[in-house]
N, C-alpha and C positions, 0 to 999 in steps of 0.2 A: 343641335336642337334636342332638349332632354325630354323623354317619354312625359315623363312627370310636369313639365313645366307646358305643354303640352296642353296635355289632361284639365289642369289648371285652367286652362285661359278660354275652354270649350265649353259650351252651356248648351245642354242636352246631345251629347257628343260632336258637335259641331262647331268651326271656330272660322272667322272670317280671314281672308286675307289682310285684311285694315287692322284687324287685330291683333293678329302676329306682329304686324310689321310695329306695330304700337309698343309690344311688349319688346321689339328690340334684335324679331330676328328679322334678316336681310330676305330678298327674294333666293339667291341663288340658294339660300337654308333653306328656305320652305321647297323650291325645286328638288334638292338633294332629299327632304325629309319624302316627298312625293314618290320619288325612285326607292327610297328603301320600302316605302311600304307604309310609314307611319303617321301619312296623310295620305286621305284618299279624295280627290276629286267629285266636289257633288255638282253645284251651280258654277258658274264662271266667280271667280274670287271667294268661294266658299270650299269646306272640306272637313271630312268625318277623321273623327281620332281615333276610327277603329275601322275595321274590315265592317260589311255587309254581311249580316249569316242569310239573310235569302233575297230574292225579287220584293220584297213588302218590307223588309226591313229596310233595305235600299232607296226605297220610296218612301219611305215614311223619312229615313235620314237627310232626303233630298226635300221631302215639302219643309222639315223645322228648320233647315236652311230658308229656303225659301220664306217661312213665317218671320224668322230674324229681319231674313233682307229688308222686308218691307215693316218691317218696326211697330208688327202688331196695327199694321194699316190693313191688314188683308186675312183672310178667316180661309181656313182647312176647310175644302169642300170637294164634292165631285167624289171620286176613288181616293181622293188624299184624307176626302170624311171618312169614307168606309176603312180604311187601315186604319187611323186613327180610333176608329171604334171596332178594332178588328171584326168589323164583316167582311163576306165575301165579294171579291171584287171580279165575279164573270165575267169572260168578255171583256174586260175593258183593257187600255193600255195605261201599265204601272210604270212606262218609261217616260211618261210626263206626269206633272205635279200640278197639281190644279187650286189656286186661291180666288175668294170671291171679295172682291173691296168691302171694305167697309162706311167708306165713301168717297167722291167725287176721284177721278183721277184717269188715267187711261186704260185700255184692256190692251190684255197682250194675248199674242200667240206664236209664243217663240220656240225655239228647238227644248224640250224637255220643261217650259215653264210654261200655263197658260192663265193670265189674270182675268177674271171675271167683274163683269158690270156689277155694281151695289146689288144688293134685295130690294125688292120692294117692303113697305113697312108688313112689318110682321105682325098676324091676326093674335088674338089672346092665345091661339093652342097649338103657337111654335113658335114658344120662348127660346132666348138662345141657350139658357145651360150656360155650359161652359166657355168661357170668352174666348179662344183663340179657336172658335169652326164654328160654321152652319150651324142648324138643328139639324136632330140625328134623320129625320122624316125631309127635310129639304135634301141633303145630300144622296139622297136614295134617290130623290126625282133628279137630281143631278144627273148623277149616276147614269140612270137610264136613259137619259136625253142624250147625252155623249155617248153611252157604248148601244146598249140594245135595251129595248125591253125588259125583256127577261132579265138583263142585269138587276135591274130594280126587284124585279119579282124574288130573285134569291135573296138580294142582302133583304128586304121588307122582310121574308118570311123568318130567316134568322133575326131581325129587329124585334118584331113579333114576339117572336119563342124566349127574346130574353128578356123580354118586359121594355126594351129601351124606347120602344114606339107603342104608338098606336091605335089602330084603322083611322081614327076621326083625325089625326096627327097627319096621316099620310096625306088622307083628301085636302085637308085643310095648305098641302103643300103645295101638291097636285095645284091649286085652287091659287095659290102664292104666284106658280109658273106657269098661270094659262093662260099666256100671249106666247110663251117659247114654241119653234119647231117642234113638233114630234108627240107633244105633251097629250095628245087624244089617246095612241095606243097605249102610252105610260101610264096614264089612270084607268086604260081598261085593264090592263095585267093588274096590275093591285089589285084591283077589285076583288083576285083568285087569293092575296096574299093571307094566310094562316099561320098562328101562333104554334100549333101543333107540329107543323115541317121541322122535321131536325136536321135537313143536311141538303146542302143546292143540289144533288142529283136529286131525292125525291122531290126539290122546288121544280127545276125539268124534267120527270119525267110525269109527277103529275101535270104539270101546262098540256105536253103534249098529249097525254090521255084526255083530259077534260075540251082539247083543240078537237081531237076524234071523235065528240057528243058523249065522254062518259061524264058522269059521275061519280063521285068520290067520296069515301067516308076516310081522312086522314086518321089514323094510329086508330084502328079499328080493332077493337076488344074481343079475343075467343076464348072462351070457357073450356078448357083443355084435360086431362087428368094430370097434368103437369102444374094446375092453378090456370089464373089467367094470361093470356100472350096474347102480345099487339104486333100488328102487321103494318106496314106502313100507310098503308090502302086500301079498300075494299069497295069494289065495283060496284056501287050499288046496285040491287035490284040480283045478284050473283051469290057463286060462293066459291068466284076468283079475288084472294088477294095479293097484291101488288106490293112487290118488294123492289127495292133498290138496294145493290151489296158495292159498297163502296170499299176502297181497298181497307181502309183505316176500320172497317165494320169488324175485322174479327183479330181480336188479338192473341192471334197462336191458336195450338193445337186444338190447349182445354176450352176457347172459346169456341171454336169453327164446330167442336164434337157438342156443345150444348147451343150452337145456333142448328144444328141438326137434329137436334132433339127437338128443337122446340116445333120447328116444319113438318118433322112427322106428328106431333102431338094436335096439329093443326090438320092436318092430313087426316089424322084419324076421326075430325069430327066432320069430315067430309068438304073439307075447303079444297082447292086448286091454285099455283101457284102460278104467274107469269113473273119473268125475274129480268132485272134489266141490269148492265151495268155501264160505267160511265159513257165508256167506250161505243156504246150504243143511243144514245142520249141526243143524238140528232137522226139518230134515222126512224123517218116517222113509220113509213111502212113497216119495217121491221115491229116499232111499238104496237101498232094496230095490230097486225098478222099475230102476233105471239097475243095479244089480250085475247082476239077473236075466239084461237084457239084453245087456250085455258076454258072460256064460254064452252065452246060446243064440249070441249073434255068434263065439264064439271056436269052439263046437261043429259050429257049419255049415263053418266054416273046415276045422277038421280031419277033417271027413265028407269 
């Protein structure tokens, strides 16, 4: 079985078993190609023409299988939307692939594939786009109805930030699946989602601060002798603000020495700093304890 001939007969790196066997290779060829390497295993009868480079590309190789099987009878939804529009898929599990009919047929939920019942008809302000998925505001309520809240609350706020949604898009979703399980705390978390968040740590660590009764001003603006500099947070009513340092935040040395310039340049106009990092991002205490105390540090200051 030739790399190239292969290649050929795969449409969006994927290629079916029915397919193969069409162009003429035998089972035990496609077995052997499996063992060397040069098919890999996605769905039962389906298979990628190239290796996985991570957990989301894997997934994503495993729903366009998936969207083939079902012959564009079924739409990219759930976490299969969110890869597909690369958001962030929190919390949820990328070892299943999730399609929503497009009409009548049966739902499944099988080992690694799970079919979803039709939509209901769609309001004027979630159109579908693009025809093989959800809209991008339904898959987020997906999303969150299948993993956590919160799921929703990250991929929304990166939606947000990159124009691909809306607020009135989300509710209007929200509004689409209010007979589903769970749909009450999913449109209360949205309700927090901001265009402003640039990264799912600040999506949870501000939740958990605003869950503790703060207040928040997202990428909050200081007047520095450095020019202006934004902080990812700033506690209202304070002059604590709130940073999340995510590993990917500083790139090398010259970065890390000008992200510390920029904290003392903030420092020197009299801010206070609580700093959280991923690692920490469910312990709530911990979040409260370190804001409390930035507070009383910043208040001694100004006494």
């Amino acid at each position: 079985m030739g790399g190239m001939d292969v290649e050929q007969l795969a449409r969006g790196d994927v290629v079916s078993a029915a397919r193969l066997s069409a162009a003429g290779h035998s089972d035990p060829a496609i077995a052997s190609a499996v063992r060397a390497g040069r098919l890999v295993p996605l769905l039962r009868g389906w298979y990628s023409v190239r290796p996985a480079r991570d957990a989301r590309d894997l997934h994503w190789l495993r729903a366009t299988a998936g969207w083939h099987r079902f012959g564009g009878r079924a739409l990219f939804s759930h976490q299969s939307l969110l890869v597909a529009r690369n958001l962030p898929d929190y919390a949820l599990d990328l070892a299943v692939v999730h399609l929503t009919r497009t009409g009548p047929g049966a739902t499944r939920n099988g080992r690694g594939l799970k079919i979803h019942r039709p939509l209901p008809d769609l309001p004027p302000a979630l159109s579908m786009g693009l025809p093989d998925r959800v809209p991008t505001a339904v898959g987020i309520v997906q999303a969150g109805l299948e993993g956590l809240p919160l799921s929703a609350l990250v991929a929304a706020d990166a939606a947000l930030h990159r124009r691909l949604v809306t607020p009135e898009q989300l509710e209007a979703a929200c509004g689409l699946m209010a007979n589903c399980r769970g749909i009450g705390p999913v449109r209360a978390i949205l309700r927090e989602a901001d265009e402003r968040i640039e990264s799912p740590g600040e999506s949870i660590i501000g939740h958990r601060l605003r869950g503790l009764g703060y207040v928040l001003d997202p990428q909050f603006a200081v007047k520095t002798d450095l020019g202006t500099r934004y902080a990812d947070f700033r506690i209202r009513g304070t002059r604590v603000l709130v940073e999340f340092d995510g590993a990917q935040k500083y790139g090398g040395m010259e970065a890390a020495f000008e992200e510390k310039r920029r904290e003392d340049a903030m420092r020197r106009e009299g801010f206070f700093f609580a700093r959280y990092v991923w690692g920490e991002r469910d312990d709530v205490r911990l979040i409260g304890a370190r804001a409390t105390q930035a507070i009383a540090d910043s208040r001694r200051w100004a006494a």
